[in-house]
C-alpha positions, 0 to 999 in steps of 0.5 A, a space after each residue: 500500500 505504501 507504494 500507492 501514497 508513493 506515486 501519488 506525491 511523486 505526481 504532485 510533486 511534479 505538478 507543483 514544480 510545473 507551477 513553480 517553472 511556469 511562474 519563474 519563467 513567466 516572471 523572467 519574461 516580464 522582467 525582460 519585457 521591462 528591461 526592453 521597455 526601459 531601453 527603448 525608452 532611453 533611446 528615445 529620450 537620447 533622440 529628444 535630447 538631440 540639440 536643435 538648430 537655433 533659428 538664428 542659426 538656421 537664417 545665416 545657414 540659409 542666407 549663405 546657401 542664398 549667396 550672402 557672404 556674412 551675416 
């Protein structure tokens, strides 16, 4: 009869660490998801943070390419 009891917890056993696997790997998916958000988020601050040309700038830029020698 001791057999019996044997198998049975062996069975549950393997069932639990089942739900033990399927909660780490579903956490360690979650964890990458973020990690990925996070970087794509920082690559698109990097792109914001990129410095503008000024207007003044963009005026002298575009009468030079006019013909003006200084402005």
């Amino acid at each position: 009869m001791r057999g019996k009891g044997y198998k049975r917890n062996q069975t549950n056993l393997y069932y639990s660490s089942k739900r033990k696997r399927k909660k780490r790997d579903m956490a360690r998916r979650a964890k990458e998801k973020k990690e990925k958000n996070e970087k794509e988020a920082g690559k698109k601050m990097r792109k914001k943070r990129r410095k503008k040309t000024s207007k003044k700038r963009k005026d002298r830029l575009n009468a030079r390419s006019l013909g003006f020698e200084r402005v």
